[in-house]
PyMOL Python script that loads the backbone (N, CA, C, O; Angstrom):
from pymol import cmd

cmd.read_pdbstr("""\
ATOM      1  N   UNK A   1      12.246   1.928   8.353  1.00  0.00           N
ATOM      2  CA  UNK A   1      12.140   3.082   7.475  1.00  0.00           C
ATOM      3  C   UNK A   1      11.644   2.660   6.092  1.00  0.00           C
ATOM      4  O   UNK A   1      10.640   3.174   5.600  1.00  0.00           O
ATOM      5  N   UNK A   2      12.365   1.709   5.465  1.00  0.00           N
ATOM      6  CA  UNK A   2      11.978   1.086   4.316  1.00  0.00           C
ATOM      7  C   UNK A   2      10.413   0.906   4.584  1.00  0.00           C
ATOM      8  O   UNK A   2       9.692   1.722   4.010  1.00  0.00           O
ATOM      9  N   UNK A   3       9.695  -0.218   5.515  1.00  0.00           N
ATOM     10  CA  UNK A   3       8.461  -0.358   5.428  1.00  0.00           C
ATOM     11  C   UNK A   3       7.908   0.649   5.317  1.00  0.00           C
ATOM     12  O   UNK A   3       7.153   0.650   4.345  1.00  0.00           O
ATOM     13  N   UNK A   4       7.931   1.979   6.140  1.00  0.00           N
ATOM     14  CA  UNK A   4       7.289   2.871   5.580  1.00  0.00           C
ATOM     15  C   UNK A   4       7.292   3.593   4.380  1.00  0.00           C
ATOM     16  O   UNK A   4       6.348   4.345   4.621  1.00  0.00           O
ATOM     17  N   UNK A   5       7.560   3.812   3.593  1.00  0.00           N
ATOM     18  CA  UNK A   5       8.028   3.934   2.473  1.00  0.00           C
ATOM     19  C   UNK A   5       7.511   3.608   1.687  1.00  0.00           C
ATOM     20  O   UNK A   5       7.178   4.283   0.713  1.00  0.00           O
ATOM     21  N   UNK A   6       7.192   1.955   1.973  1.00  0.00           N
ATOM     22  CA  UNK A   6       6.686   1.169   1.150  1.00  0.00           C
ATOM     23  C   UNK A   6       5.189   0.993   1.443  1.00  0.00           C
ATOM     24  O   UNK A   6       4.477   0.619   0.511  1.00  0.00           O
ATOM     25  N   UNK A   7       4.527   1.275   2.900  1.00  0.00           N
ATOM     26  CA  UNK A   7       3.671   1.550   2.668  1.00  0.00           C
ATOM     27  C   UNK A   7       3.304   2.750   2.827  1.00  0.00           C
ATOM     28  O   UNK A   7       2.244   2.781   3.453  1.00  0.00           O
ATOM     29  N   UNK A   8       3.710   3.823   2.535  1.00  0.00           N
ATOM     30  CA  UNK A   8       3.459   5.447   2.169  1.00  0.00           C
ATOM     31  C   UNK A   8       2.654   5.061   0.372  1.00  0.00           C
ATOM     32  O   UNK A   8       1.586   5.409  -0.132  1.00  0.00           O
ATOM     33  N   UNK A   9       3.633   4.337  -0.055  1.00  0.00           N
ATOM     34  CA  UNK A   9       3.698   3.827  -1.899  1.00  0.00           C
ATOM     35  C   UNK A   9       2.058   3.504  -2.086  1.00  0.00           C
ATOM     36  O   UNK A   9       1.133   4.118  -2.618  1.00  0.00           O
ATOM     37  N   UNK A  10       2.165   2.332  -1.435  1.00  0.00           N
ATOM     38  CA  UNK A  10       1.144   1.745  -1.372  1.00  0.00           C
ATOM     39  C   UNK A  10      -0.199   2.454  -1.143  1.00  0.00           C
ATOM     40  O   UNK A  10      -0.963   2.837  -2.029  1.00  0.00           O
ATOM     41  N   UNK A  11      -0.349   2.557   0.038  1.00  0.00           N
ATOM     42  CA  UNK A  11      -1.719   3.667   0.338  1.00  0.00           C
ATOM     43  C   UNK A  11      -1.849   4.634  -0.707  1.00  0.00           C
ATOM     44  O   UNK A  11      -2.872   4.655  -1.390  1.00  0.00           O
ATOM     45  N   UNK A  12      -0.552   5.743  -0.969  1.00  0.00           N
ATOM     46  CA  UNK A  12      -0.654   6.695  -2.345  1.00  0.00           C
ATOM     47  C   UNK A  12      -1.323   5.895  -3.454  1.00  0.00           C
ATOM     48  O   UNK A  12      -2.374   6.473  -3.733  1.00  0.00           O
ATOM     49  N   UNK A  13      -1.192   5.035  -4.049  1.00  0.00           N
ATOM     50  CA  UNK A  13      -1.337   4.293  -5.056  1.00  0.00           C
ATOM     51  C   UNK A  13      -2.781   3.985  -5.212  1.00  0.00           C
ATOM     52  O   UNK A  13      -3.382   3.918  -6.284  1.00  0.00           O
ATOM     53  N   UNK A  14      -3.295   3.795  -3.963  1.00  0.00           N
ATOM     54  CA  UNK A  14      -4.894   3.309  -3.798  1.00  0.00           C
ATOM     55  C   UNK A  14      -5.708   4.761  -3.899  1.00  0.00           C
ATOM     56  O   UNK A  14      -6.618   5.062  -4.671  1.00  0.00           O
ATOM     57  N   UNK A  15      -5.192   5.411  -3.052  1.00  0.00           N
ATOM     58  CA  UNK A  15      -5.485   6.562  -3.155  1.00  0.00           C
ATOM     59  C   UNK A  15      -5.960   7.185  -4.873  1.00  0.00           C
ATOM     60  O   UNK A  15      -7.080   7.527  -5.252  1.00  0.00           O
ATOM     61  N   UNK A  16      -5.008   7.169  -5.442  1.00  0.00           N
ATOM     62  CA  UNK A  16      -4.943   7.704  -7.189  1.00  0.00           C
ATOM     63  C   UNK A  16      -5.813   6.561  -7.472  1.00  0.00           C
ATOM     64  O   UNK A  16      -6.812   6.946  -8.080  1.00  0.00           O
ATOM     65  N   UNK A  17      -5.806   5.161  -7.236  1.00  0.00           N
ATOM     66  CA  UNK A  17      -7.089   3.975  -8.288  1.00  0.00           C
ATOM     67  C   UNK A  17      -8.290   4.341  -8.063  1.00  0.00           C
ATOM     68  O   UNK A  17      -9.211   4.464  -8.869  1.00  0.00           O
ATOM     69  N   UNK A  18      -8.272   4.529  -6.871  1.00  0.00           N
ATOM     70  CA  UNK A  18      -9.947   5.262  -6.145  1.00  0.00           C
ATOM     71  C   UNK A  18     -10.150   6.507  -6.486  1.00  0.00           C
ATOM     72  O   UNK A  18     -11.357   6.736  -6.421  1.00  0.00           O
ATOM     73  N   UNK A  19      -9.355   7.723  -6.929  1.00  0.00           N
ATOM     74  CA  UNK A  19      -9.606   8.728  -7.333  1.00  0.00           C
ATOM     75  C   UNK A  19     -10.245   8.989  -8.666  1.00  0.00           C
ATOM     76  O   UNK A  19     -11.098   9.854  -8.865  1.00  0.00           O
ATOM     77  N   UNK A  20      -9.659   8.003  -9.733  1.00  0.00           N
ATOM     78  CA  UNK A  20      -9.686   8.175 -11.205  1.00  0.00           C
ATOM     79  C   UNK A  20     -10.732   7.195 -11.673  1.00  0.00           C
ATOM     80  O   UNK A  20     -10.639   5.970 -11.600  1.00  0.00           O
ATOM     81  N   UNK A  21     -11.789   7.926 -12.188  1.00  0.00           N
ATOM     82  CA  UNK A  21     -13.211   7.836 -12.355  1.00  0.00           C
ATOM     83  C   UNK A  21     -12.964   6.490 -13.345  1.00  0.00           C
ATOM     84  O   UNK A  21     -11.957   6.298 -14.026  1.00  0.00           O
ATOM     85  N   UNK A  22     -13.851   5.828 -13.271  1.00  0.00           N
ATOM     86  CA  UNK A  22     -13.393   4.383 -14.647  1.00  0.00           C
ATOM     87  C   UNK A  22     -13.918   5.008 -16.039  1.00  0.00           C
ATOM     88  O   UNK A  22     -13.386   4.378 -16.953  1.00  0.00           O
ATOM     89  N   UNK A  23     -14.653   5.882 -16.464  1.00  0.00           N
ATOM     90  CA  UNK A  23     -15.047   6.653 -17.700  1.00  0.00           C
ATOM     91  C   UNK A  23     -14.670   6.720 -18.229  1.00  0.00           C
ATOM     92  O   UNK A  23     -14.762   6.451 -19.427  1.00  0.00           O
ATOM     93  N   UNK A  24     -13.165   7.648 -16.857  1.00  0.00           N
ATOM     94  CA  UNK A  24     -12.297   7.704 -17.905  1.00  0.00           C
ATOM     95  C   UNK A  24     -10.517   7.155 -18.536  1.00  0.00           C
ATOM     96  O   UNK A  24      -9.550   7.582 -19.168  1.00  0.00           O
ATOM     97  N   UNK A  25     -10.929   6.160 -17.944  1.00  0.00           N
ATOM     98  CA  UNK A  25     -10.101   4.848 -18.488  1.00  0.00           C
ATOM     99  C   UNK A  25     -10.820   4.094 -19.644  1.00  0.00           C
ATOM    100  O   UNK A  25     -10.235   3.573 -20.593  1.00  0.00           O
ATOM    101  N   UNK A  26     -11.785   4.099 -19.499  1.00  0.00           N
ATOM    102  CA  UNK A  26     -12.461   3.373 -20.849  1.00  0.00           C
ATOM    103  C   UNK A  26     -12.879   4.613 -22.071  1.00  0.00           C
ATOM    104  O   UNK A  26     -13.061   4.485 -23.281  1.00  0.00           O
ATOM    105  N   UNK A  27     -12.915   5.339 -21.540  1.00  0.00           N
ATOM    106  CA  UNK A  27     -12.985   6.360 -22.981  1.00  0.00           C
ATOM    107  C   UNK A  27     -11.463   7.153 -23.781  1.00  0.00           C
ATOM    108  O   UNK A  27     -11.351   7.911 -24.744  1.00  0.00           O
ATOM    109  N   UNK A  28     -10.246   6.399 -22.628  1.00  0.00           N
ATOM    110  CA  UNK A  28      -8.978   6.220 -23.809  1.00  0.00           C
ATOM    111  C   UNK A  28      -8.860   5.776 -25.254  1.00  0.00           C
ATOM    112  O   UNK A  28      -8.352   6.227 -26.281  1.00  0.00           O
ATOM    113  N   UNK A  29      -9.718   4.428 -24.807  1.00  0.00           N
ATOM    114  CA  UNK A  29      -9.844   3.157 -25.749  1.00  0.00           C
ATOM    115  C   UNK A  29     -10.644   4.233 -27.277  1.00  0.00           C
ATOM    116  O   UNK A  29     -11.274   5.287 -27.195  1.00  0.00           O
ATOM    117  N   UNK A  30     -10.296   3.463 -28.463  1.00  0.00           N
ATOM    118  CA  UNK A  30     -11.391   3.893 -29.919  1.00  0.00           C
ATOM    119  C   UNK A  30     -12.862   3.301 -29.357  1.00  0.00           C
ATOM    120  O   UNK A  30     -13.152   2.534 -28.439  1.00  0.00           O
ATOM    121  N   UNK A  31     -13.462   3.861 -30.122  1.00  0.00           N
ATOM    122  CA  UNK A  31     -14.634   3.785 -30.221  1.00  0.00           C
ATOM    123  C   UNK A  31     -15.223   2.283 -31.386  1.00  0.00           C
ATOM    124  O   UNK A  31     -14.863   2.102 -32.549  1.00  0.00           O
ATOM    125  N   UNK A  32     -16.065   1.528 -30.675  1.00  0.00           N
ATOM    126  CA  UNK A  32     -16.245   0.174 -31.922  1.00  0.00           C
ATOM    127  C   UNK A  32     -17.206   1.015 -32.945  1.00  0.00           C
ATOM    128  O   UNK A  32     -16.854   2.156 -33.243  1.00  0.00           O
ATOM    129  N   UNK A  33     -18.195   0.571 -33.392  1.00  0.00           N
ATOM    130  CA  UNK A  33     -18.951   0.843 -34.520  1.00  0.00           C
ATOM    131  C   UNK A  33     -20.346   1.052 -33.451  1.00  0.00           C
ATOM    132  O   UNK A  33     -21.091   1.999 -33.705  1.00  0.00           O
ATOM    133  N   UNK A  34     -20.645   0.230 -32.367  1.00  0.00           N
ATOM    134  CA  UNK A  34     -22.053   0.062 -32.030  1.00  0.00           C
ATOM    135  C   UNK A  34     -21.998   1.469 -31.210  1.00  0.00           C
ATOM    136  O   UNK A  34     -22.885   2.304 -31.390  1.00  0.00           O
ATOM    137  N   UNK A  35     -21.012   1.685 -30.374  1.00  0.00           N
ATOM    138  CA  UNK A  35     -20.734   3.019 -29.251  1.00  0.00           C
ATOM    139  C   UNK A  35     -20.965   3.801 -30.156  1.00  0.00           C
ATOM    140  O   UNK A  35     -22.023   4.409 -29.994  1.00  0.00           O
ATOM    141  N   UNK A  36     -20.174   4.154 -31.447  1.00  0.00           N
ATOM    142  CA  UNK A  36     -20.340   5.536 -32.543  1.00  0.00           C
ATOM    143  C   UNK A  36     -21.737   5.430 -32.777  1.00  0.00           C
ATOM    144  O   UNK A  36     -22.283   6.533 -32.787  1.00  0.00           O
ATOM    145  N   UNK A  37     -22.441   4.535 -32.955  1.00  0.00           N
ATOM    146  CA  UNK A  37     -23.791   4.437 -33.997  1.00  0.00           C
ATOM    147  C   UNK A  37     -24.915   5.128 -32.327  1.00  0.00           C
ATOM    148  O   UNK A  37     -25.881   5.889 -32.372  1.00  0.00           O
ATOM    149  N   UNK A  38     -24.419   4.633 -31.364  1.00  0.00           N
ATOM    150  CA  UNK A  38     -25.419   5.090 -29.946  1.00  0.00           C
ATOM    151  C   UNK A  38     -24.985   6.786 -29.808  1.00  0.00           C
ATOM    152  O   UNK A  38     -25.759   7.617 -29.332  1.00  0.00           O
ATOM    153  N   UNK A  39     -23.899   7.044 -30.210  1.00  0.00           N
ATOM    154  CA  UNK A  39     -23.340   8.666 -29.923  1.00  0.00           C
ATOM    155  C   UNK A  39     -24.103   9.259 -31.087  1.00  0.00           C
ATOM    156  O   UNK A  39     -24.952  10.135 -30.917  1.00  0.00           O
ATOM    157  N   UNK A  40     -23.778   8.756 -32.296  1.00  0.00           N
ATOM    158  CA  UNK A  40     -24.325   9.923 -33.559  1.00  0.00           C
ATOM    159  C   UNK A  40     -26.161   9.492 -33.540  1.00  0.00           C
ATOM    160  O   UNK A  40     -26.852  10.389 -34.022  1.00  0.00           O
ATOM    161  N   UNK A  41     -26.633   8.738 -33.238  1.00  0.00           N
ATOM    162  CA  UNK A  41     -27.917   8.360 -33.300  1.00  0.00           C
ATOM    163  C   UNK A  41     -28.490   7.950 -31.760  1.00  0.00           C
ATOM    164  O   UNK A  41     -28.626   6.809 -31.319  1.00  0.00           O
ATOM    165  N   UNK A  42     -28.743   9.057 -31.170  1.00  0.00           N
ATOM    166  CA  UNK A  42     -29.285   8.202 -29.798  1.00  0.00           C
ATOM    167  C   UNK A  42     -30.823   7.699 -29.547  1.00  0.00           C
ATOM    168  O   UNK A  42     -31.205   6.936 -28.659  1.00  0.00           O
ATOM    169  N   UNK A  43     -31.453   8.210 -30.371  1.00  0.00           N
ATOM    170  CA  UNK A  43     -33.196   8.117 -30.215  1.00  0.00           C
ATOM    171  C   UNK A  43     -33.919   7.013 -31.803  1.00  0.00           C
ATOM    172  O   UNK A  43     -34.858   6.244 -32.013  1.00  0.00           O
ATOM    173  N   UNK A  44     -32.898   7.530 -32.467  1.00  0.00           N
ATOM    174  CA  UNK A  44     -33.643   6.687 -33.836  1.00  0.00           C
ATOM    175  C   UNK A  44     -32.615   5.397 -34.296  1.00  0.00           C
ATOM    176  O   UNK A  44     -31.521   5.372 -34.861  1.00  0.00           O
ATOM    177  N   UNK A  45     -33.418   4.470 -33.828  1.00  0.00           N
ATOM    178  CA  UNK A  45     -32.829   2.822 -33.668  1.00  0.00           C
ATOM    179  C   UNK A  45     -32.579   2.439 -35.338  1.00  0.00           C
ATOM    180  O   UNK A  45     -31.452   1.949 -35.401  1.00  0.00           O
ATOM    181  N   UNK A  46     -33.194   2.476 -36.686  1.00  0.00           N
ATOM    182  CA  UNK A  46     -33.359   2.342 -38.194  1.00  0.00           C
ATOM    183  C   UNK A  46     -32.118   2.722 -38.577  1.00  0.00           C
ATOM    184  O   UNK A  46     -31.412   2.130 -39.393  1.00  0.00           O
ATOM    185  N   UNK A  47     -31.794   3.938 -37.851  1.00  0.00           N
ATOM    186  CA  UNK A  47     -30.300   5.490 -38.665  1.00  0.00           C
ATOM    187  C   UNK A  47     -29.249   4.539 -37.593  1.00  0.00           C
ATOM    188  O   UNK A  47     -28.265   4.452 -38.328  1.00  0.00           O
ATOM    189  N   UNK A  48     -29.027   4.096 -36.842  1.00  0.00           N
ATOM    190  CA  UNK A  48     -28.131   3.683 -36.117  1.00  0.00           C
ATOM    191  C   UNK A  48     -27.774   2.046 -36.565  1.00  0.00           C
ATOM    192  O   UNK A  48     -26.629   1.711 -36.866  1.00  0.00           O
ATOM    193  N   UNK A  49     -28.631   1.342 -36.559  1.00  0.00           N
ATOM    194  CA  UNK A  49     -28.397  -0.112 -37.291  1.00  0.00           C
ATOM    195  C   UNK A  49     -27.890   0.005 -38.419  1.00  0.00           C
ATOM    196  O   UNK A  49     -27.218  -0.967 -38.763  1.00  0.00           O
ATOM    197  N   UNK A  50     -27.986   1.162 -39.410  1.00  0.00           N
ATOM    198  CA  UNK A  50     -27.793   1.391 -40.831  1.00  0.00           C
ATOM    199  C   UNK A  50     -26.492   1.605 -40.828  1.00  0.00           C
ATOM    200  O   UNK A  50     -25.691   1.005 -41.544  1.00  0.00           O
ATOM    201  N   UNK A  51     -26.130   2.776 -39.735  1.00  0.00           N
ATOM    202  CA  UNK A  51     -24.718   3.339 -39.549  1.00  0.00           C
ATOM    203  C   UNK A  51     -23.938   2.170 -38.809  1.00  0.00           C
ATOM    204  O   UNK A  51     -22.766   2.251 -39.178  1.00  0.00           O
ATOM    205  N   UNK A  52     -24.096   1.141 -37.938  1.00  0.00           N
ATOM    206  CA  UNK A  52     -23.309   0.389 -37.397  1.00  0.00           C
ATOM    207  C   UNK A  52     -23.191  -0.259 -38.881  1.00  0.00           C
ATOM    208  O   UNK A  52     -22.122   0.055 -39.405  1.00  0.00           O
ATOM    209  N   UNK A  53     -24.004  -1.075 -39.686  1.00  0.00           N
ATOM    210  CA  UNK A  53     -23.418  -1.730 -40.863  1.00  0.00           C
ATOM    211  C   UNK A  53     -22.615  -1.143 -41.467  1.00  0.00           C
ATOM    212  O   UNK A  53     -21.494  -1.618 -41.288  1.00  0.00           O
ATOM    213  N   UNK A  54     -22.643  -0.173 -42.228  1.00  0.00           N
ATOM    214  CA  UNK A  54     -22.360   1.065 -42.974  1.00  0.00           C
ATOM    215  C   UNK A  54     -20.761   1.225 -42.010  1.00  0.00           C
ATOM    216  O   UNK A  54     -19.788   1.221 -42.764  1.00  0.00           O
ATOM    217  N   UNK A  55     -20.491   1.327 -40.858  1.00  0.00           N
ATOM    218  CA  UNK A  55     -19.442   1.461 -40.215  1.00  0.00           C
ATOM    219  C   UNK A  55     -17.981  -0.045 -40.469  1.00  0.00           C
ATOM    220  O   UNK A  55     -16.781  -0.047 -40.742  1.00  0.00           O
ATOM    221  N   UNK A  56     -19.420  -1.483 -40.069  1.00  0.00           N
ATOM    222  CA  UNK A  56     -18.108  -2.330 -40.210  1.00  0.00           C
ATOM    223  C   UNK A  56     -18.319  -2.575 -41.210  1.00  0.00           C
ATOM    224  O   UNK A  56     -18.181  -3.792 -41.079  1.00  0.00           O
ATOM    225  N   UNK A  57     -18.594  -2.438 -42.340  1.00  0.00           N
ATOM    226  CA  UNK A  57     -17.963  -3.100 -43.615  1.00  0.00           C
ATOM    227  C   UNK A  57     -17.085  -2.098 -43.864  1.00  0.00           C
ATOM    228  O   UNK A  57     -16.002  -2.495 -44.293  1.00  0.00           O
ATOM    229  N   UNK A  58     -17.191  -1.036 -43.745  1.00  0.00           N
ATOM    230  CA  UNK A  58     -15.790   0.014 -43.902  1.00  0.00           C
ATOM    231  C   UNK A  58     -14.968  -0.269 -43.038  1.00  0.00           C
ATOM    232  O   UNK A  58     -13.804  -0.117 -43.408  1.00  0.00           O
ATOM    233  N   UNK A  59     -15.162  -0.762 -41.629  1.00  0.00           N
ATOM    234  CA  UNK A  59     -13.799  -1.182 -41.220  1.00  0.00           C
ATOM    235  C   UNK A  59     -13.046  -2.577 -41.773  1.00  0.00           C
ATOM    236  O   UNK A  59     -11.816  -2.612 -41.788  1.00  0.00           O
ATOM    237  N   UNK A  60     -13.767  -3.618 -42.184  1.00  0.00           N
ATOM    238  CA  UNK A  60     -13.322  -4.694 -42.819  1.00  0.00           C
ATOM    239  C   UNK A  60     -12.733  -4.415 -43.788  1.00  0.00           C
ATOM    240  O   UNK A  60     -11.567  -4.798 -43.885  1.00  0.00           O
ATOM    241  N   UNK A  61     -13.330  -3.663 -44.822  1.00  0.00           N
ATOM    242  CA  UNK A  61     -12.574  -3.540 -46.343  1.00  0.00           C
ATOM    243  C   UNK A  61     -10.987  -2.741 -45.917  1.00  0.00           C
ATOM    244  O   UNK A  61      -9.914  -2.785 -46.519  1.00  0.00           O
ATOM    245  N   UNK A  62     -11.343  -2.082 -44.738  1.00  0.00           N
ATOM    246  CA  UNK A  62      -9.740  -1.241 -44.534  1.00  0.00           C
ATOM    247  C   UNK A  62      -9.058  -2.536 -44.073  1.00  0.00           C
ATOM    248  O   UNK A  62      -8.124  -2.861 -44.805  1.00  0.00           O
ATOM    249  N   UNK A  63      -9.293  -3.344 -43.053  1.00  0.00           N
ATOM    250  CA  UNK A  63      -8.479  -4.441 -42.660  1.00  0.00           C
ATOM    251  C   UNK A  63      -7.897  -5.437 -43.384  1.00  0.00           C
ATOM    252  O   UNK A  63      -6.740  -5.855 -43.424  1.00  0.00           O
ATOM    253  N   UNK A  64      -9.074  -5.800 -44.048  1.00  0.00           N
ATOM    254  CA  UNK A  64      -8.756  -7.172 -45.270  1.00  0.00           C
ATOM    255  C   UNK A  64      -7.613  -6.477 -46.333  1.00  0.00           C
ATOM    256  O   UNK A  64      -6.674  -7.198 -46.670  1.00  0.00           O
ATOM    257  N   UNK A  65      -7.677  -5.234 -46.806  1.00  0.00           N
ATOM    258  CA  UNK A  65      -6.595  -4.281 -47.817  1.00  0.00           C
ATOM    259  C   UNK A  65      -5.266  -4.490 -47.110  1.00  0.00           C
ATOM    260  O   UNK A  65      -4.231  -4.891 -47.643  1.00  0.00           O
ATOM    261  N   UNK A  66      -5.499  -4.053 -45.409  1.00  0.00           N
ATOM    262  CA  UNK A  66      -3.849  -4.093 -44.984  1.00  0.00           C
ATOM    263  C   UNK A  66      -3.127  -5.038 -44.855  1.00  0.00           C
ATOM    264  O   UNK A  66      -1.931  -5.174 -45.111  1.00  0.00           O
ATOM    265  N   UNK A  67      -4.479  -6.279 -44.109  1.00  0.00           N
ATOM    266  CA  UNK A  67      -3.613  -7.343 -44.352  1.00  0.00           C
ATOM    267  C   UNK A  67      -2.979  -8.345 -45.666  1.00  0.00           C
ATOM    268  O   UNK A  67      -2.236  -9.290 -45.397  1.00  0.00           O
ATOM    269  N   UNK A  68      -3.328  -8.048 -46.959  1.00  0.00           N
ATOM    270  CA  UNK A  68      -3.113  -8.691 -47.816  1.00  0.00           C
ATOM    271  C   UNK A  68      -1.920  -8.087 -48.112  1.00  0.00           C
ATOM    272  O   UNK A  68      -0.924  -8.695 -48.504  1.00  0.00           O
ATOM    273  N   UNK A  69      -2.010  -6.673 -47.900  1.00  0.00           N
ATOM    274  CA  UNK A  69      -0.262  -5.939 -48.461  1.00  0.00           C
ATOM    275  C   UNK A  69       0.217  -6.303 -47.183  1.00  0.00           C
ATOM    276  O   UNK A  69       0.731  -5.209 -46.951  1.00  0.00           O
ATOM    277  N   UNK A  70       0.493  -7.046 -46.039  1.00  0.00           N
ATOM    278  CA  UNK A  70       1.394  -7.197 -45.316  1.00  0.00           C
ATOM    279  C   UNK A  70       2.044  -8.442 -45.246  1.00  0.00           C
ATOM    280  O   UNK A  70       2.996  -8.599 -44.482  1.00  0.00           O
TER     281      UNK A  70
END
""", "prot")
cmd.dss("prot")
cmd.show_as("cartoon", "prot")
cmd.util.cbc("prot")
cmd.orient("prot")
């Protein structure tokens, strides 16, 4: 009885990994700077290199601030 059970578990389980698209497991995650700069700019490569810079030095200056007050 137990074995079945256990593999009822099992099969269910594969069942739901194989169901759930990987998209959207990876679009839980934040977004880096290069993904935002391909979403807000998809055709003009100049506006997107500008905005990925423009993105991490604003994330650095926030990081380097928190970590010094911590």
């Amino acid at each position: 009885m137990l074995k079945k059970i256990m593999f009822a578990a099992v099969a269910t389980g594969l069942v739901a990994a194989v169901a759930l698209p990987i998209t959207q497991v990876k679009a839980a995650g934040p977004l880096t700077c290069k993904e935002a700069a391909k979403l807000k700019y998809p055709a003009d490569h100049a506006a997107r290199s500008a905005y990925k810079k423009g993105c991490k030095a604003a994330w650095k200056a926030a990081h380097k601030g928190a970590v010094k007050s911590a």
